[in-house]
C-alpha positions as CSV (number, residue, x, y, z in Angstrom):
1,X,10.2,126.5,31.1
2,X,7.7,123.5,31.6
3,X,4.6,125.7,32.4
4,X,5.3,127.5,29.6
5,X,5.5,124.6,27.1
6,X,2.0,123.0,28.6
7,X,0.6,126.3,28.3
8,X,1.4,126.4,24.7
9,X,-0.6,123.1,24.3
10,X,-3.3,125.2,25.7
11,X,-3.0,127.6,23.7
12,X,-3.1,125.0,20.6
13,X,-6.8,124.0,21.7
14,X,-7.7,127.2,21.9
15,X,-6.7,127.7,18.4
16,X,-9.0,125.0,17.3
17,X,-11.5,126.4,19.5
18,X,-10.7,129.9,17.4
19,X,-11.3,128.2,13.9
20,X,-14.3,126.3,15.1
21,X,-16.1,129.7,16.1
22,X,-15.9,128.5,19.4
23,X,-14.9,131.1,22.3
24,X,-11.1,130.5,22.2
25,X,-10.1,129.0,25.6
26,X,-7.7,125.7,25.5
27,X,-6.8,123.4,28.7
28,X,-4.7,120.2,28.9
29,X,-4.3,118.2,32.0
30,X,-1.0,117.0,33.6
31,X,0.1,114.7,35.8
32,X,3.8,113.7,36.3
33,X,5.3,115.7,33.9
34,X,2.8,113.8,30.9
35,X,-0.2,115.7,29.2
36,X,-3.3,113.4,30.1
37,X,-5.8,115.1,28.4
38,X,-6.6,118.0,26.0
39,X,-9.9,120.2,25.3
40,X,-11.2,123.3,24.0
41,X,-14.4,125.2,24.5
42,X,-17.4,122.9,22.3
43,X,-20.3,125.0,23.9
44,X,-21.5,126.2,20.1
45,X,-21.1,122.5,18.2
46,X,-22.5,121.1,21.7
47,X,-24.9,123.4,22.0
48,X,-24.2,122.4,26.2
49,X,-23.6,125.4,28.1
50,X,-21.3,123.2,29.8
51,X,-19.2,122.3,27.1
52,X,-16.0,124.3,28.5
53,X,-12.5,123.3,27.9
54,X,-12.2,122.7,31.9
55,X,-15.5,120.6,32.3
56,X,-14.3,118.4,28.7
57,X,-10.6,117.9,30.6
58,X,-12.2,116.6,34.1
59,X,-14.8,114.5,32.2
60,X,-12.1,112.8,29.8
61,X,-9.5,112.6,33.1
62,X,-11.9,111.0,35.2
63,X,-13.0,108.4,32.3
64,X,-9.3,107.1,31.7
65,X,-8.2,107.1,35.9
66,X,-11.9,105.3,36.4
67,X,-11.9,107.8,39.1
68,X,-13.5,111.4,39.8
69,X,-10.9,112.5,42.1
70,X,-8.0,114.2,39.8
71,X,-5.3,114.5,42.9
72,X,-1.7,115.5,41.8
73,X,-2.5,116.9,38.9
74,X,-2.3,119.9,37.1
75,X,-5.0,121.6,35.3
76,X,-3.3,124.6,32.6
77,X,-6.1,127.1,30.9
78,X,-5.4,129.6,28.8
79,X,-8.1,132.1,30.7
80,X,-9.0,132.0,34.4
81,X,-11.8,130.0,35.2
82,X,-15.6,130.9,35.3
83,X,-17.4,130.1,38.1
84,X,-18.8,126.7,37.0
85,X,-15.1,125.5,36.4
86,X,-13.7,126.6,39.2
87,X,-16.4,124.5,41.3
88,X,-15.6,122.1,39.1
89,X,-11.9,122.0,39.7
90,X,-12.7,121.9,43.4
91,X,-15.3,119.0,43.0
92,X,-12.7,116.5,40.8
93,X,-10.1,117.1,43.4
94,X,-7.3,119.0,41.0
95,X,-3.9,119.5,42.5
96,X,-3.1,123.1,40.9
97,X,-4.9,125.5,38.5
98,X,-2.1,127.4,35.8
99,X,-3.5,129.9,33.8
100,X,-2.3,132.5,31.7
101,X,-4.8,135.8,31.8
102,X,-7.2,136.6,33.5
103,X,-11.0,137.3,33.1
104,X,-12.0,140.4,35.3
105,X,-15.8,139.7,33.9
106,X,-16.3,136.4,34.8
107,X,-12.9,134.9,36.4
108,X,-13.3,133.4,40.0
109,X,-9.6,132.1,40.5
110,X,-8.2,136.1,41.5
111,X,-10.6,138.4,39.4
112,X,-14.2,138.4,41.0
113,X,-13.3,136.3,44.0
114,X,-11.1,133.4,44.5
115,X,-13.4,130.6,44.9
116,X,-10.3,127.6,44.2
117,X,-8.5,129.1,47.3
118,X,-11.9,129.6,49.9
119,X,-10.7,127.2,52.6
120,X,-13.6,126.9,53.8
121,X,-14.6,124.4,51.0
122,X,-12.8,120.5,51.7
123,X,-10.6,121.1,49.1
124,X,-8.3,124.2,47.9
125,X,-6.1,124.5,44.6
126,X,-2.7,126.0,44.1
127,X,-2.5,129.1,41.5
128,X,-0.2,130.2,39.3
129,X,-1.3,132.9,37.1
130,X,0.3,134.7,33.8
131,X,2.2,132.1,32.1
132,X,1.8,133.4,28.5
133,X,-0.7,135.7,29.6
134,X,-0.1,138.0,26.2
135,X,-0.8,134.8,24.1
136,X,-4.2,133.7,25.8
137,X,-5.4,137.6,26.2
138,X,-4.6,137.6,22.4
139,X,-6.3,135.3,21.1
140,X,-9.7,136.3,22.9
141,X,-8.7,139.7,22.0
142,X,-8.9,138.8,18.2
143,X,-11.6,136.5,18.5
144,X,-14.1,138.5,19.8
145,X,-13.0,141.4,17.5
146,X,-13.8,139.1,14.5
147,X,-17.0,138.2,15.7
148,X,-18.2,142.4,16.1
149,X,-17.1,142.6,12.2
């Protein structure tokens, strides 16, 4: 399945993210069919509370389309956006949000609230949730029990 195999791209950032000692999370935009960009989480090596996988994907899409308006693409995550990203997402204009598990503590794309789908923002996103979602809970699963050790 093609979600699946984009999601597993995701997933490979994240695994970089893992061995950096970054907060695992992974994202890779697409658009027609072709990966445009990859990212992981860099908030630690940054030291940029902004430095999320999402926020690294828009800024690197926008720089090679010389445009901030991401239309017909596809944005996959391996967990559901935060607040900032969502807005984010919104902002640049993103066709469709894929991710594969959700975060009930801090998640705004089905969790806490859905802000991607509010229609009463100018723009909404398509969702589709829980491709891989074992793999992406897994990882942050393991992570996180590694760093109470």
């Amino acid at each position: 399945m093609l979600h699946e195999y984009f999601m597993r791209a995701a997933l490979e950032e994240a695994q970089n993210a893992f061995e950096k000692g970054e907060v695992p999370i992974g994202a890779v935009l697409v658009k027609d069919g072709q990966v445009i960009v990859r990212a992981h989480n860099l908030k630690e090596e940054r030291r940029d509370p902004t430095a999320h996988a999402e926020i690294l994907v828009i800024q690197k899409a926008s720089q090679i389309f010389n445009s901030w308006r991401l239309a017909g693409t596809t944005l996959y995550v391996t967990i559901e956006p935060c607040p900032m990203c969502a807005g984010a997402l919104i902002q640049a204009r993103v066709g469709k949000l894929v991710f594969g598990a959700r975060d009930v503590k801090a998640g705004v794309c089905g969790s806490l609230y859905n802000l991607v789908q509010d229609n009463r923002f100018n723009h909404c996103l398509e969702i589709e949730e829980g491709i891989l979602k074992d793999s992406c809970a897994e990882i942050m699963q393991r992570f996180f029990k590694e760093r109470r050790k």
